[in-house]
Structures are given as structure tokens and as C-alpha cells.
VEXMARKOL-584447 format. One line per 5 residues: their letters; for each residue y, x, z of N, C-alpha, C. Coordinates in steps of 0.001 Angstrom, whole numbers, always signed. Atoms other than C-alpha are relative to their C-alpha. Example, Ala and Ser with C-alpha at 12.3 -4.5 7.8 and 13.67 -1.06 7.14 Angstrom:
! residues 2
AS> -1190:+890:+0:-4500:+12300:+7800:+1200:+900:+0 ~ -1190:-820:-60:-1060:+13670:+7140:+1090:-770:+730
This chain:
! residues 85
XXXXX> -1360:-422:+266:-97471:-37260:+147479:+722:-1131:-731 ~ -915:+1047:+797:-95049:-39954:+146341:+892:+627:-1008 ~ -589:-338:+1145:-93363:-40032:+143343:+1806:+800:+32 ~ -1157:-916:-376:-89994:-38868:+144525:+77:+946:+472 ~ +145:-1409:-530:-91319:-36045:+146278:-382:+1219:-1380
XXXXX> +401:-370:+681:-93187:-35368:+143183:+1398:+60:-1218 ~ -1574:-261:+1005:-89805:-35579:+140810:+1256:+1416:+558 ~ -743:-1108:-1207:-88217:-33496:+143428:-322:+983:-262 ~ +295:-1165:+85:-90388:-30691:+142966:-114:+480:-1702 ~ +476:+411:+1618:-90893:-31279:+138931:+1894:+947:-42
XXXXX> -1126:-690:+237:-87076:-30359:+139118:+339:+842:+264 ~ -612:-1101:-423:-86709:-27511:+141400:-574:+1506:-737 ~ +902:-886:+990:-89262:-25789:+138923:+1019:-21:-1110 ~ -926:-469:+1387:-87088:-26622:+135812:+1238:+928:+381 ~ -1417:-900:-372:-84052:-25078:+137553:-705:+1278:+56
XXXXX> +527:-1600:-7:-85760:-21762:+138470:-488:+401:-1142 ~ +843:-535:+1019:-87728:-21681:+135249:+1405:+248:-841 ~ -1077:-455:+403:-84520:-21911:+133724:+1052:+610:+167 ~ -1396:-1377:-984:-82154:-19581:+135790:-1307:+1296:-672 ~ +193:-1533:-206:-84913:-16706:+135451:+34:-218:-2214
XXXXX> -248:-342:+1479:-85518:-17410:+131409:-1138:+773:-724 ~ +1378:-538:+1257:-88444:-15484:+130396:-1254:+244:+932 ~ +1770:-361:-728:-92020:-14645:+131380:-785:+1190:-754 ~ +1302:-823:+632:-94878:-12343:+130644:-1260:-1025:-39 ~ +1446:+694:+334:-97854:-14612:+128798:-1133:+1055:-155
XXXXX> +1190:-675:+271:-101156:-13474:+129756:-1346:-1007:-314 ~ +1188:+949:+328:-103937:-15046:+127819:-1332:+208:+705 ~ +937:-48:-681:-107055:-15838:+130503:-1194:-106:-768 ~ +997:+834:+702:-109264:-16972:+127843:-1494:+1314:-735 ~ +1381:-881:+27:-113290:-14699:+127308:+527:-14:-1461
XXXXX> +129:+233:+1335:-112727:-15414:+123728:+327:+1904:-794 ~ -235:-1695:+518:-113016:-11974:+121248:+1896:-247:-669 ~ -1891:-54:+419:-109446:-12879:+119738:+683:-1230:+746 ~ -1169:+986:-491:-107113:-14383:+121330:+1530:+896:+181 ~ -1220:-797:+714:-103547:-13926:+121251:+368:+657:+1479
XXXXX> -131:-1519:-1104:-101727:-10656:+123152:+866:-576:+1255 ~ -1072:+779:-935:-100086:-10906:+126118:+1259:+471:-371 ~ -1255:+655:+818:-96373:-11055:+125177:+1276:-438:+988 ~ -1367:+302:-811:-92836:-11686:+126489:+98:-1563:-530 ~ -885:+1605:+571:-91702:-15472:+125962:+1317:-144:+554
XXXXX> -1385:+440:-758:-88661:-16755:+126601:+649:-1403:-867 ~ -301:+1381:+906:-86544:-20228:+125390:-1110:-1071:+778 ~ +1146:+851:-326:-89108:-21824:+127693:+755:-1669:+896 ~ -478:+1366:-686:-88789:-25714:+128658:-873:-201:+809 ~ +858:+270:-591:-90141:-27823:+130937:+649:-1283:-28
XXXXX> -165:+1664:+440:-90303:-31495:+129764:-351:-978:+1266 ~ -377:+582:-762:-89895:-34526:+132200:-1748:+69:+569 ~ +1404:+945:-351:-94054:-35005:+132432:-605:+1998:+960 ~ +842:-1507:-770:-94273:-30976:+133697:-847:+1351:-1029 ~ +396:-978:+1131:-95323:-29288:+130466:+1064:+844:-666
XXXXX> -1239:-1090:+674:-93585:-25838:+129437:-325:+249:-1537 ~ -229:-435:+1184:-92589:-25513:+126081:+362:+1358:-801 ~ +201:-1212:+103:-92528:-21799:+124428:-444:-105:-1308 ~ +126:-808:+1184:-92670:-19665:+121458:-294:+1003:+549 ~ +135:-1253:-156:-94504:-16660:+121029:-150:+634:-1790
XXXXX> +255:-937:+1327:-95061:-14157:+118092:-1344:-362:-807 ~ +1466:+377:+194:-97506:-15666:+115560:-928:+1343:-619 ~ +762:-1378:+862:-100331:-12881:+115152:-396:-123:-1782 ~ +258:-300:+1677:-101465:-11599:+111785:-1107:-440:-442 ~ +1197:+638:+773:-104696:-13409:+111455:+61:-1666:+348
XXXXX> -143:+1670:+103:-105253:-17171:+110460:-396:-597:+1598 ~ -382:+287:-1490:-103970:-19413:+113544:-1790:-821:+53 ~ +1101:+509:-75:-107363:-21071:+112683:-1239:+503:+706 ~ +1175:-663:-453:-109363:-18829:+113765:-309:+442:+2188 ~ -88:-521:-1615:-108161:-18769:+117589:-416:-1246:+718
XXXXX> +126:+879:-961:-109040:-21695:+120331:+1361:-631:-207 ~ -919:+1267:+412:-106848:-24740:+120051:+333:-25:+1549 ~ -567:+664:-1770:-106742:-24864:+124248:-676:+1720:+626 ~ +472:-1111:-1129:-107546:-21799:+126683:+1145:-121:+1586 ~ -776:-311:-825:-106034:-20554:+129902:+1051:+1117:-311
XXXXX> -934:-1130:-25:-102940:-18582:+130784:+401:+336:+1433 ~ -702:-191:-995:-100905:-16996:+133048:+1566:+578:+112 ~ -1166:-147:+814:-97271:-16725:+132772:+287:+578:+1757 ~ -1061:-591:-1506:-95218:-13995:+135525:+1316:-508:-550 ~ -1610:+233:+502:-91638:-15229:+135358:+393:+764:+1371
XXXXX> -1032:-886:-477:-89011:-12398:+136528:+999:+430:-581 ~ -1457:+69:+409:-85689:-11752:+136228:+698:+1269:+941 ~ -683:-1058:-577:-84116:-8248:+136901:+1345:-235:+677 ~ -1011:+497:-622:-81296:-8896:+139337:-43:-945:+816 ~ +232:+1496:-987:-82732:-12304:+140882:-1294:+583:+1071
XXXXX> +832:-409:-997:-84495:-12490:+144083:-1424:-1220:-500 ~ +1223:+1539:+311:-86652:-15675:+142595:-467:+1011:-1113 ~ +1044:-37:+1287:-89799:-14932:+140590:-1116:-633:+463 ~ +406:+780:-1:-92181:-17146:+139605:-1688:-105:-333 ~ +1439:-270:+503:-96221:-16932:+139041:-825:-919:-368
């Protein structure tokens, strides 16, 4: 894939991610705590392809959770025909 194809698509993601605006975070990760799944929203998506996000920090020390896991984020938007998985 060449790099302009690859910029090409890098952008048509920030536009949709940013027209719909929020997601449902679901944390994939075996681990006994990890954090809930959760509404986000305010989400970026920086030039290199990484989304940026806030969620609700839980009530026990952030120390105690995995520094990296998986996710899975639904992005939908009541009214739009685009949603995003």
C-alpha cells in the first residue's frame, strides 16, 4: 500500500470518527480488574493513527490495572447511517 493511499485512508477514519463522536469502550483484556466498559467521547485521531480518549478514572489505584491490554471500541451515532467497529 503506498503512502498516499495509506494517508488517504488515515483521513477518511478521522472524518467519520469525528462526525459520529463517541463510542462504547469494551475492555478485551482476561485480567481480574480491568476497567468497565464505558461511553467515551472527545476522541482524536493523531496524524500516526492513534485515538486519543478519556474515560472515567475507577475507584481503585490506576496502579493496580495493566499499563497495555486490548479493546474494542463500537462507534454509533443515532441519526447517522455510518457506524464504526
Amino acid at each position: 500500500m503506498s503512502a498516499s493511499q495509506q494517508t488517504q485512508q488515515l483521513t477518511f477514519l478521522q472524518e467519520k470518527i469525528e462526525q459520529i463522536g463517541s463510542a462504547i469502550f469494551f475492555n478485551q483484556s482476561e485480567s481480574v480488574l480491568k476497567l468497565p466498559t464505558s461511553l467515551v467521547s472527545n476522541i482524536k485521531v493523531d496524524d500516526f493513527g492513534y485515538m486519543w480518549f478519556f474515560v472515567q478514572k475507577p475507584k481503585q489505584n490506576l496502579q493496580e490495572f495493566d499499563n497495555e491490554f486490548p479493546v474494542r471500541m463500537d462507534f454509533f451515532k443515532k441519526g447517522l447511517i455510518t457506524f464504526c467497529r
